[in-house]
VOVO-458315 format. One record per residue: residue in three letters; x, y negated, z of N, C-alpha, C, O in turn; residue number from 1. Coordinates in nm, 4 decimals. Layout:
<recs>
+------+----------+----------+----------+----------+----------+----------+----------+----------+----------+----------+----------+----------+-----+
: type :     n_xx :     n_yy :     n_zz :    ca_xx :    ca_yy :    ca_zz :     c_xx :     c_yy :     c_zz :     o_xx :     o_yy :     o_zz : seq :
+------+----------+----------+----------+----------+----------+----------+----------+----------+----------+----------+----------+----------+-----+
:  ALA :        X :        Y :        Z :        X :        Y :        Z :        X :        Y :        Z :        X :        Y :        Z : NUM :
...
+------+----------+----------+----------+----------+----------+----------+----------+----------+----------+----------+----------+----------+-----+
</recs>
This chain:
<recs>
+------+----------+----------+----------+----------+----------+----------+----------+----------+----------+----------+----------+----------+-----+
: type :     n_xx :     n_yy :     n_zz :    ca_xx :    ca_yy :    ca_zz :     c_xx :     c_yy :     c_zz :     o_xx :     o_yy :     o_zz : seq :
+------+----------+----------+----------+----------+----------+----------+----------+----------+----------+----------+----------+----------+-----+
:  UNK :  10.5716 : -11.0451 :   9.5680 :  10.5750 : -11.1198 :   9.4440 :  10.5272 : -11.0307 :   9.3370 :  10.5017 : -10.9105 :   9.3429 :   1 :
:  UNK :  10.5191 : -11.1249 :   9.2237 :  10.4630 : -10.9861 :   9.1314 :  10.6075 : -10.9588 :   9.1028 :  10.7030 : -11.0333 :   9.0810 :   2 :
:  UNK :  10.5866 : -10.7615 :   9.1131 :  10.6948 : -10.7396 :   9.0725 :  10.7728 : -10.7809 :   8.9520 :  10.8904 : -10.7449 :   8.9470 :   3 :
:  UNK :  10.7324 : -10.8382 :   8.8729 :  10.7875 : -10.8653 :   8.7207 :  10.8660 : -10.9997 :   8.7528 :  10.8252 : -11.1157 :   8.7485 :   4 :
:  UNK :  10.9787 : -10.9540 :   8.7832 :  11.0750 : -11.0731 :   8.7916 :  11.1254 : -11.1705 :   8.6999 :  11.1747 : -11.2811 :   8.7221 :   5 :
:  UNK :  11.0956 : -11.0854 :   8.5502 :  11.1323 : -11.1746 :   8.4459 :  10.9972 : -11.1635 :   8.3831 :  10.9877 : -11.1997 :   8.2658 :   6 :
:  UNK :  10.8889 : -11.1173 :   8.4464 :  10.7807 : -11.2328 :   8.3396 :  10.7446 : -11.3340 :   8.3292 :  10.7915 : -11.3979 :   8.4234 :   7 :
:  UNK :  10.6690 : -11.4119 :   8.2520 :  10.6147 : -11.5586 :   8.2497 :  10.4954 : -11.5339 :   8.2050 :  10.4707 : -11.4464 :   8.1221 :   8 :
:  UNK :  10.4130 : -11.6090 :   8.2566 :  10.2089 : -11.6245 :   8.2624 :  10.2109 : -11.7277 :   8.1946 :  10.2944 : -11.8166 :   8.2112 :   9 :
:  UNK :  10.1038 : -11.7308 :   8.0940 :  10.0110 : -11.8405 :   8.0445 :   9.9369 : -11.8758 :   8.1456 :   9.8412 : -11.7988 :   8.1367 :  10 :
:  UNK :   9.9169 : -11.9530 :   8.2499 :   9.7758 : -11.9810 :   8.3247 :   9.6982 : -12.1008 :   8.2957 :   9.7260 : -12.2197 :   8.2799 :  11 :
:  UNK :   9.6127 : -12.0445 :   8.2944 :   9.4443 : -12.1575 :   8.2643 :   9.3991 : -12.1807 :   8.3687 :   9.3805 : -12.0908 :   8.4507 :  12 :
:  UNK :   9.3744 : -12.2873 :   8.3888 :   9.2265 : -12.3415 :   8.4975 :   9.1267 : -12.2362 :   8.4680 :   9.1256 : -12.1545 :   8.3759 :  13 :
:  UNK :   9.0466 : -12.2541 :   8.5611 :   8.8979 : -12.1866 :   8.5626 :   8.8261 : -12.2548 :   8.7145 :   8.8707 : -12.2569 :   8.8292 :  14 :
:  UNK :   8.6673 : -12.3186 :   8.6422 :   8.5802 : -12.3751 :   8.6999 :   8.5205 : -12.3463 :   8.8560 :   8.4907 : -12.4215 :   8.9488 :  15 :
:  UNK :   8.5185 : -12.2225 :   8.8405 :   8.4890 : -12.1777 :   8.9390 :   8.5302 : -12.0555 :   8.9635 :   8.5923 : -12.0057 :   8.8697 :  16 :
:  UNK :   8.5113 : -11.9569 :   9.1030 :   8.4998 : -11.8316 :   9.1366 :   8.4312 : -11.7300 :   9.0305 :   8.4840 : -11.6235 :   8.9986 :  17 :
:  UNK :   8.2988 : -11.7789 :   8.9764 :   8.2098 : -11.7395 :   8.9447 :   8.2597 : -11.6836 :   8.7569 :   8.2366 : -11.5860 :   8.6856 :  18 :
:  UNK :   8.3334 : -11.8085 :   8.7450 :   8.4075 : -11.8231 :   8.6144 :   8.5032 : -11.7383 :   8.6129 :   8.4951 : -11.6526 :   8.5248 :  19 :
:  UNK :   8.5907 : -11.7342 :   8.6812 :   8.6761 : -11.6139 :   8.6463 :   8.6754 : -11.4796 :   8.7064 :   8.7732 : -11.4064 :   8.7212 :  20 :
:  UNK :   8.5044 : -11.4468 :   8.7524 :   8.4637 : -11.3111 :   8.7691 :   8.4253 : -11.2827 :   8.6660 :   8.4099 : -11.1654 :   8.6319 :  21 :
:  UNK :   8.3952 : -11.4060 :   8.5745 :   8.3179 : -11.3249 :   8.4761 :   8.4061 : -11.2873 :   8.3550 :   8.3680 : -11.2148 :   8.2630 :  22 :
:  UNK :   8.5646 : -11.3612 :   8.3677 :   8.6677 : -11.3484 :   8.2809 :   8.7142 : -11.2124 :   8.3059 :   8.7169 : -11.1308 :   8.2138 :  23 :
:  UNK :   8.7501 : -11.1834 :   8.4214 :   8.7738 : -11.0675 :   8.4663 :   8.7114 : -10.9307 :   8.4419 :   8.7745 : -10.8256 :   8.4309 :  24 :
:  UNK :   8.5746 : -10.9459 :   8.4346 :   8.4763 : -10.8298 :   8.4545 :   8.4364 : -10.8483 :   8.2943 :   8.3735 : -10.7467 :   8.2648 :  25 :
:  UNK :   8.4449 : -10.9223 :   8.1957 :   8.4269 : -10.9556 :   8.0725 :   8.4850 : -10.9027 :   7.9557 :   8.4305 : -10.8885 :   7.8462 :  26 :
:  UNK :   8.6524 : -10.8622 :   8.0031 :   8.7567 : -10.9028 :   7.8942 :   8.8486 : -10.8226 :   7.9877 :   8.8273 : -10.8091 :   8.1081 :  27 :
:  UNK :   8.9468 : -10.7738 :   7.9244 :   9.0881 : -10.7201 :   7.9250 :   9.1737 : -10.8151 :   7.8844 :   9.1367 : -10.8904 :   7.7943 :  28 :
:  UNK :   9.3003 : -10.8300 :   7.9406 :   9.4087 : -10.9575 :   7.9168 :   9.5215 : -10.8669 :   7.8948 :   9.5442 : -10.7528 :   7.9351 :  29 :
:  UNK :   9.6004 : -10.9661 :   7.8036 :   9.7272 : -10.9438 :   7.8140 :   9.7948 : -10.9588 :   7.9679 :   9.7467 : -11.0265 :   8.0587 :  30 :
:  UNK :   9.9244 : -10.8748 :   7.9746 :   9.9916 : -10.8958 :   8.0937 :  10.0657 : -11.0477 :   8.1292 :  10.1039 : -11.0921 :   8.2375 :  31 :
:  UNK :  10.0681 : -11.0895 :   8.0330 :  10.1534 : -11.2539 :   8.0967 :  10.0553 : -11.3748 :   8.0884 :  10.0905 : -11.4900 :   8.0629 :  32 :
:  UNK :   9.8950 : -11.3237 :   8.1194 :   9.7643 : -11.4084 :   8.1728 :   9.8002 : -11.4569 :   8.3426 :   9.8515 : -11.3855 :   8.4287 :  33 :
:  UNK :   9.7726 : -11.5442 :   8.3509 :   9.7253 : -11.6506 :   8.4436 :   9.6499 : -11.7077 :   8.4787 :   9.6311 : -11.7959 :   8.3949 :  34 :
:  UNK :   9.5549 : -11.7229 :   8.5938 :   9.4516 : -11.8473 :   8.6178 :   9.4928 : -11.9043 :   8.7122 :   9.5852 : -11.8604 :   8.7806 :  35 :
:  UNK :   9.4205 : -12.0351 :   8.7388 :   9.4647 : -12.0780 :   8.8479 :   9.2827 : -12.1642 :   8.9070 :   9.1968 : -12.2304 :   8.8487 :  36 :
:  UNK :   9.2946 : -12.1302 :   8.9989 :   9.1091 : -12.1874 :   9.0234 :   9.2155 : -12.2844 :   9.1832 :   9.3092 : -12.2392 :   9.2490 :  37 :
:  UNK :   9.1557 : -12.4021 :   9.1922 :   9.1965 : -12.5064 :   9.3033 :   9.3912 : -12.4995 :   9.3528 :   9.4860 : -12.5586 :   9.3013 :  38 :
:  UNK :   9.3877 : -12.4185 :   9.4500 :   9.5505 : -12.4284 :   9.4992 :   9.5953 : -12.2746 :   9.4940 :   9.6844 : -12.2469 :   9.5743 :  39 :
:  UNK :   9.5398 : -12.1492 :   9.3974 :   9.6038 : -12.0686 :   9.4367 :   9.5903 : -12.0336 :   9.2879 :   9.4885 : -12.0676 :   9.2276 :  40 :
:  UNK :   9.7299 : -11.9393 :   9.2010 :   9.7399 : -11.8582 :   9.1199 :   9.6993 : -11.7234 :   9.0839 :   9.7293 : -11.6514 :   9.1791 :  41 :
:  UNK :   9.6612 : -11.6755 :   9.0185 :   9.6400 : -11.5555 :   8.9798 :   9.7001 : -11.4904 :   8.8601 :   9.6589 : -11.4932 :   8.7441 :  42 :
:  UNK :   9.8348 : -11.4146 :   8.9232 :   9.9020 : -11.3926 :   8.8134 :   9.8620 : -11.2495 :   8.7663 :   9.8715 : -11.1744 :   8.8634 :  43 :
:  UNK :   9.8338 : -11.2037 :   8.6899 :   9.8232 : -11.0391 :   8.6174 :   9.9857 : -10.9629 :   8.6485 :  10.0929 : -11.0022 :   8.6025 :  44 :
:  UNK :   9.9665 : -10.8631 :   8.7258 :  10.0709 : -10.7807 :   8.7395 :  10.0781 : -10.6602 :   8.6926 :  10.1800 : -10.5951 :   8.7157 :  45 :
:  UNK :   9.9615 : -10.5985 :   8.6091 :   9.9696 : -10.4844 :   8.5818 :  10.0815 : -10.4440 :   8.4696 :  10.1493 : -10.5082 :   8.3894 :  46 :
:  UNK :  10.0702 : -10.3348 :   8.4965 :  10.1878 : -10.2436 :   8.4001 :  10.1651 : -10.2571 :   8.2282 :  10.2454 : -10.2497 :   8.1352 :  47 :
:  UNK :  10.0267 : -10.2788 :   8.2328 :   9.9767 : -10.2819 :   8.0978 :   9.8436 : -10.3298 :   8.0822 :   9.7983 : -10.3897 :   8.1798 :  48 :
:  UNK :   9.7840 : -10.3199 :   8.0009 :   9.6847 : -10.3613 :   7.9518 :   9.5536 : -10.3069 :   7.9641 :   9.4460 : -10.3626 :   7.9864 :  49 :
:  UNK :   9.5937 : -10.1453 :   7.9386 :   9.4955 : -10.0559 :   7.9607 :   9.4377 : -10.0043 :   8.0947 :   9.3472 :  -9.9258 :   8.1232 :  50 :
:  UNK :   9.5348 : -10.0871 :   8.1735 :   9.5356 : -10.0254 :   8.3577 :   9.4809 : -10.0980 :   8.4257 :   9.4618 : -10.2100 :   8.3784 :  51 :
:  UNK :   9.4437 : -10.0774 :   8.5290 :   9.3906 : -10.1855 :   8.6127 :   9.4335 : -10.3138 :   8.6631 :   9.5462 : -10.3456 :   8.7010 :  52 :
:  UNK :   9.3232 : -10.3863 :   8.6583 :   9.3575 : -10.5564 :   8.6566 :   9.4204 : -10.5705 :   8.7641 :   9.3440 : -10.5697 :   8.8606 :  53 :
:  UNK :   9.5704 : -10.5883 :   8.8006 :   9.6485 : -10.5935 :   8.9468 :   9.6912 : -10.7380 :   8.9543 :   9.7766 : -10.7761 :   8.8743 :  54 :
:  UNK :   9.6415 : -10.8204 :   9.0403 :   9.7216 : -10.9484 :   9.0340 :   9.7676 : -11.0110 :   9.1610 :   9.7238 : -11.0040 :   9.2758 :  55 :
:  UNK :   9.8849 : -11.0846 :   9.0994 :   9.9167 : -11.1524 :   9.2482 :   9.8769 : -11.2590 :   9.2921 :   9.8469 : -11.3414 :   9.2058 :  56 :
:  UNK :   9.8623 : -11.2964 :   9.4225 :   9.7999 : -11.3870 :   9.4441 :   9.9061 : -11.5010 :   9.5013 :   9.9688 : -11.4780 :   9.6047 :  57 :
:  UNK :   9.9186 : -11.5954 :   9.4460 :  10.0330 : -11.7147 :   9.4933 :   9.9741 : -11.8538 :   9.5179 :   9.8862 : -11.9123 :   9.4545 :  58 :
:  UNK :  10.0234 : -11.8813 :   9.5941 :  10.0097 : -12.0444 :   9.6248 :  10.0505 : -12.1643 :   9.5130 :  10.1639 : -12.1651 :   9.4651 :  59 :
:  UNK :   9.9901 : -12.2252 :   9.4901 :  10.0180 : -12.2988 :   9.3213 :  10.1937 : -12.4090 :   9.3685 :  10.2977 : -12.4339 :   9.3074 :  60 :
:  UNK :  10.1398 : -12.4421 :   9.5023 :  10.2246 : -12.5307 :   9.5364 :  10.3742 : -12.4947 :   9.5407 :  10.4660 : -12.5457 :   9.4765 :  61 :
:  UNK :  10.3771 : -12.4082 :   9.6193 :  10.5042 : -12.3566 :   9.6901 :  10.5220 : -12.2042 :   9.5824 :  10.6208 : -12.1339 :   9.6034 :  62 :
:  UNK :  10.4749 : -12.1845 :   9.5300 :  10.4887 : -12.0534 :   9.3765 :  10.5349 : -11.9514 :   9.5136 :  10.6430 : -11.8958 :   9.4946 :  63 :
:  UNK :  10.4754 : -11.9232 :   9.6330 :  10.4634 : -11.8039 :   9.6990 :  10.3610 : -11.7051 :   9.7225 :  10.2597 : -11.7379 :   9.7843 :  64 :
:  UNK :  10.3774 : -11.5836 :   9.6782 :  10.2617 : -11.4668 :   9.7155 :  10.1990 : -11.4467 :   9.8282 :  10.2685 : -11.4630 :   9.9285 :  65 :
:  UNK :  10.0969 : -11.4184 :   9.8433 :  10.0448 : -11.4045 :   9.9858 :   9.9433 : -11.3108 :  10.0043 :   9.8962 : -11.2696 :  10.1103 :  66 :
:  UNK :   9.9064 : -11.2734 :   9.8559 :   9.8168 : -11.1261 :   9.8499 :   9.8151 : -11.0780 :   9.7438 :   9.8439 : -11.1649 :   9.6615 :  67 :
:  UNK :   9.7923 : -10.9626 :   9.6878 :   9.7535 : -10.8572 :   9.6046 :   9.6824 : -10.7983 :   9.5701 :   9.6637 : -10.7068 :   9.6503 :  68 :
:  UNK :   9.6121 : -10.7913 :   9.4754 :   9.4869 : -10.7228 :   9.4312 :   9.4035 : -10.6803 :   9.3106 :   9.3804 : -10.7431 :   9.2073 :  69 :
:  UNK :   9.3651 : -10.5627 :   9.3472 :   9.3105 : -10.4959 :   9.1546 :   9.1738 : -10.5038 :   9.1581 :   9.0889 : -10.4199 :   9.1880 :  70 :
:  UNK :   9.1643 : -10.6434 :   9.1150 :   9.0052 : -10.6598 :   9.0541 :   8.9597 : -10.5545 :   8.9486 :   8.8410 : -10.5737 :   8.9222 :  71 :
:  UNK :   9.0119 : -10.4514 :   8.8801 :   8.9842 : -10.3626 :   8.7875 :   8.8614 : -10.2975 :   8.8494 :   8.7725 : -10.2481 :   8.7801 :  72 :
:  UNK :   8.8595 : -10.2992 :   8.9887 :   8.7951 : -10.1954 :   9.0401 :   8.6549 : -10.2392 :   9.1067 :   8.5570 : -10.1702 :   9.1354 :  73 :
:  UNK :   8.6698 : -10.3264 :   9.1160 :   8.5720 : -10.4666 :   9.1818 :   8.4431 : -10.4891 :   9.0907 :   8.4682 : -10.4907 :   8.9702 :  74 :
:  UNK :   8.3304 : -10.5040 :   9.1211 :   8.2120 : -10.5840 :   9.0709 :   8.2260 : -10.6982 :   9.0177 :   8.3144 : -10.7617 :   9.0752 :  75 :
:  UNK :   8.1840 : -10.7468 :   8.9432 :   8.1754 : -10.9403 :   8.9324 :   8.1324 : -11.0273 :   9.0529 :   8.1859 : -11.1382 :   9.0529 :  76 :
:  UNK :   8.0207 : -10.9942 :   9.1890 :   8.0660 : -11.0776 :   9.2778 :   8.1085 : -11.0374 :   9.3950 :   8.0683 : -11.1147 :   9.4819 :  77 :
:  UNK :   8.1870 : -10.9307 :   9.4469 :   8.3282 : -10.9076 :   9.4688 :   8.4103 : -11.0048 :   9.4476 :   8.4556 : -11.0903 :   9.5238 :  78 :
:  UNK :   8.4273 : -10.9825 :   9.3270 :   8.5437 : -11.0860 :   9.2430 :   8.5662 : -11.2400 :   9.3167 :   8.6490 : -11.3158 :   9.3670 :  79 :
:  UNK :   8.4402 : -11.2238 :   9.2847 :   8.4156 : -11.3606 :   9.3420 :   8.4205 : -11.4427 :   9.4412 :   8.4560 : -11.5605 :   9.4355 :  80 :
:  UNK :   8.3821 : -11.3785 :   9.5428 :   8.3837 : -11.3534 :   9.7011 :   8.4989 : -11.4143 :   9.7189 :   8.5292 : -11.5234 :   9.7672 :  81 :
:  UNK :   8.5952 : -11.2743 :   9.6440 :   8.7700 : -11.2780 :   9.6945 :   8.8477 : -11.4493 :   9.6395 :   8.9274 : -11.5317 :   9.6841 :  82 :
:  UNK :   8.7941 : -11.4363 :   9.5634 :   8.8754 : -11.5411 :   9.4671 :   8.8420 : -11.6746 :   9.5466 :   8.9270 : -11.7635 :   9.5527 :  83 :
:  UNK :   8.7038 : -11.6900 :   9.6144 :   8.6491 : -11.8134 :   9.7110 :   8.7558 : -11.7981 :   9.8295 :   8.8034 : -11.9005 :   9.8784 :  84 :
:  UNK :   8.7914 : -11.6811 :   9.8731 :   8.8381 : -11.6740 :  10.0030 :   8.9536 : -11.7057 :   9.9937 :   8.9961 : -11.7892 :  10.0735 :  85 :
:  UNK :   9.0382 : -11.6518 :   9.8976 :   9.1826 : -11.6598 :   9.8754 :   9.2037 : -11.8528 :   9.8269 :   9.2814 : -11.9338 :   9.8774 :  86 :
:  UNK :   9.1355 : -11.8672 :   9.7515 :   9.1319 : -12.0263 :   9.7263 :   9.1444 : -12.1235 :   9.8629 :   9.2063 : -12.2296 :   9.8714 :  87 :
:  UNK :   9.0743 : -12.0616 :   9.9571 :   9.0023 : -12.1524 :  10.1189 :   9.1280 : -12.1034 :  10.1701 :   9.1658 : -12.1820 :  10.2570 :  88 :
:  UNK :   9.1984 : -12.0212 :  10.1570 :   9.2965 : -11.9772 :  10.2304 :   9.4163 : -12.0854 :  10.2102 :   9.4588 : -12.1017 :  10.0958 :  89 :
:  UNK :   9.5003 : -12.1979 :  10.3726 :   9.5707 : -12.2633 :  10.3255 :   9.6819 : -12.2336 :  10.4018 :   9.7814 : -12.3001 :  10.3730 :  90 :
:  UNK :   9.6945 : -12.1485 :  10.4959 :   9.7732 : -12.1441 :  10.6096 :   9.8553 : -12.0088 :  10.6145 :   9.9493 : -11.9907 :  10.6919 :  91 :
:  UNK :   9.8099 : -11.9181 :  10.5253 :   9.8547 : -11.7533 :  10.5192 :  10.0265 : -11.7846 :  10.4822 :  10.0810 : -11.8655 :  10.4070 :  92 :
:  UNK :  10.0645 : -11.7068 :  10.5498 :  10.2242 : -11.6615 :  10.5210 :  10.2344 : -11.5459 :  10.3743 :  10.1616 : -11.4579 :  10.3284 :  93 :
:  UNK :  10.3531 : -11.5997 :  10.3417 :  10.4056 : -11.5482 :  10.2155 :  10.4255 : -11.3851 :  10.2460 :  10.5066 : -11.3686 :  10.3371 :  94 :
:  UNK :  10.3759 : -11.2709 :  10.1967 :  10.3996 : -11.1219 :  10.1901 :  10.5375 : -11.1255 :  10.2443 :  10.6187 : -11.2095 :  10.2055 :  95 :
:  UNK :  10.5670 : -11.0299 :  10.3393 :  10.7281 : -10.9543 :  10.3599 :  10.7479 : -10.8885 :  10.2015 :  10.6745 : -10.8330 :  10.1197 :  96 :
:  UNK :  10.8860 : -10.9271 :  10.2089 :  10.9611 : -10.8952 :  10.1016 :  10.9504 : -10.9189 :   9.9611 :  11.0076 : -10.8528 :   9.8744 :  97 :
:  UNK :  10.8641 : -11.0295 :   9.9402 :  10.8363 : -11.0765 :   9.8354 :  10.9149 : -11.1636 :   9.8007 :  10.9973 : -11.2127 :   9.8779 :  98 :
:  UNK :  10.8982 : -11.2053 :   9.6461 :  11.0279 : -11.3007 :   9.5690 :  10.9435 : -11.3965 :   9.5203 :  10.8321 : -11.3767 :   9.4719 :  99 :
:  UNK :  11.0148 : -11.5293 :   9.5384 :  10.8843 : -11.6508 :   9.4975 :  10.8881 : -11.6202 :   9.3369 :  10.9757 : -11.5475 :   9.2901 : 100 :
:  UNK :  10.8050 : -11.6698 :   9.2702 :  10.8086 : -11.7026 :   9.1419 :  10.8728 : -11.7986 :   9.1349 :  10.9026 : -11.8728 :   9.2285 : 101 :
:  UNK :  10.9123 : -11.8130 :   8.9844 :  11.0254 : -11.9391 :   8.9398 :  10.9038 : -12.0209 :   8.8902 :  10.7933 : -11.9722 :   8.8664 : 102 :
:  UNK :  10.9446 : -12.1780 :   8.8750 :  10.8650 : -12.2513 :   8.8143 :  10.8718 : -12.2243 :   8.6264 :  10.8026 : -12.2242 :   8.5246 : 103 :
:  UNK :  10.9579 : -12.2115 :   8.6588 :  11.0410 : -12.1202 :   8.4927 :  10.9384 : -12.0460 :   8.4364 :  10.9247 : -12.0610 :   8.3150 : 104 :
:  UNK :  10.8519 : -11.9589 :   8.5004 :  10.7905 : -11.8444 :   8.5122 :  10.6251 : -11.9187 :   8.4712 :  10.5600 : -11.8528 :   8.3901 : 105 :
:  UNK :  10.5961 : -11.9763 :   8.4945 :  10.4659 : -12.0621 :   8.4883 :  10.4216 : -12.1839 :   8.3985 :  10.4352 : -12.3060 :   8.4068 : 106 :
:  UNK :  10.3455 : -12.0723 :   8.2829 :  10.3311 : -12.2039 :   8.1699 :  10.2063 : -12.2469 :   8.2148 :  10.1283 : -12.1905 :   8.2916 : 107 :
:  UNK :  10.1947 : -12.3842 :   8.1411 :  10.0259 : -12.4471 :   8.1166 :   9.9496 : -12.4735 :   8.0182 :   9.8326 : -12.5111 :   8.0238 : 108 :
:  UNK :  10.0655 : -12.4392 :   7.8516 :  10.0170 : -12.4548 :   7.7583 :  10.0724 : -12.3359 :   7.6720 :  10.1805 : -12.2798 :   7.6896 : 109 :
:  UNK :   9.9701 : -12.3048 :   7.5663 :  10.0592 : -12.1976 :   7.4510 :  10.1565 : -12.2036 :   7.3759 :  10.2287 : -12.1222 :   7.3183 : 110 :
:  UNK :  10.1473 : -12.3350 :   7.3857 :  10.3030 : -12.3769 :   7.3286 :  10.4219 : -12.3818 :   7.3522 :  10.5165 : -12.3689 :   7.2746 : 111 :
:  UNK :  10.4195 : -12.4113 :   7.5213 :  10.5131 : -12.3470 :   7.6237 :  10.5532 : -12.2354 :   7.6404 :  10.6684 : -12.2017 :   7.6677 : 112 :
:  UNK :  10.4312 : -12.1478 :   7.6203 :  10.4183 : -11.9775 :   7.6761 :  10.4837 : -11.9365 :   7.5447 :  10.5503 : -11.8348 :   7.5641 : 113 :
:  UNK :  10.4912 : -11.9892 :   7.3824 :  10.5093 : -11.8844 :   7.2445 :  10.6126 : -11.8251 :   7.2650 :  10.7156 : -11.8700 :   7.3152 : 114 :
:  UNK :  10.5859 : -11.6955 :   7.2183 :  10.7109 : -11.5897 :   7.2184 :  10.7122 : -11.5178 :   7.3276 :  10.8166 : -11.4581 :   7.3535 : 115 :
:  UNK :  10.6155 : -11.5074 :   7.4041 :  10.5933 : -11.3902 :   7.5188 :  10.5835 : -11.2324 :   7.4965 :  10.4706 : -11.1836 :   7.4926 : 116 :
:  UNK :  10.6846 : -11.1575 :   7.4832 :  10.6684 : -11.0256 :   7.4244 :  10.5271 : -10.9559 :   7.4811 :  10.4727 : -10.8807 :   7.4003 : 117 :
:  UNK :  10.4714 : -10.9700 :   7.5915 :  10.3589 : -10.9426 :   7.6416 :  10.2321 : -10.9929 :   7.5912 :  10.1233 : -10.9534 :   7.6331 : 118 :
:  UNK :  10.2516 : -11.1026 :   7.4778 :  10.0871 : -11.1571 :   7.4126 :  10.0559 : -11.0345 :   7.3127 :  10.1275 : -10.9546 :   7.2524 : 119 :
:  UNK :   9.9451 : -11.0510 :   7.3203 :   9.8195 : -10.9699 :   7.2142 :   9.8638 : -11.0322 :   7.0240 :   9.7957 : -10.9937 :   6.9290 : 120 :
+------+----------+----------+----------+----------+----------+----------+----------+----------+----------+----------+----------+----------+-----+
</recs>
């Protein structure tokens, strides 16, 4: 899970793979960013802002993790690649020892998300 047991994500849609390689490889986020491209989440887990882009990867449905990964380090289509694969992915088991996310944990609007000590 992402380790941040008590954070909460803003997550946005994004169009495509292609779209949020280029969000990624574009821009630096705050830590309580979110996307979500088809059935899987992408929550930002890093420590900070300045560090590498670490995110978890969860199932939108069932708010379970099933991979991990620091696009910080990645190309734009890398990014991309991963983000197609992990999306196609419907059958993967949830990480050992991971903690689901709460639905608690998962906004869809900024209005929901205000007051996130983690926004910019």
């Amino acid at each position: 899970m992402p380790c941040h047991t008590k954070r909460r994500w803003n997550v946005a849609p994004v169009e495509s793979p292609e779209a949020l390689a280029d969000k990624l490889t574009l821009n630096s986020w705050c830590c309580c960013t979110g996307f979500q491209y088809g059935g899987v989440l992408f929550l930002n887990d890093a420590f900070s802002e300045d560090g590498a882009q670490e995110y978890a990867i969860v199932h939108a449905d069932t708010l379970e993790q099933f991979e991990s990964i620091t696009f910080g380090w990645m190309e734009r289509d890398a990014i991309a690649a991963s983000v197609r694969s992990m999306a196609e992915c419907r059958d993967i088991l949830p990480r050992l020892n991971s903690v689901n996310v709460t639905k608690d944990q998962i906004h869809r609007t900024a209005a929901e998300h205000a007051g996130c000590r983690l926004c910019a």
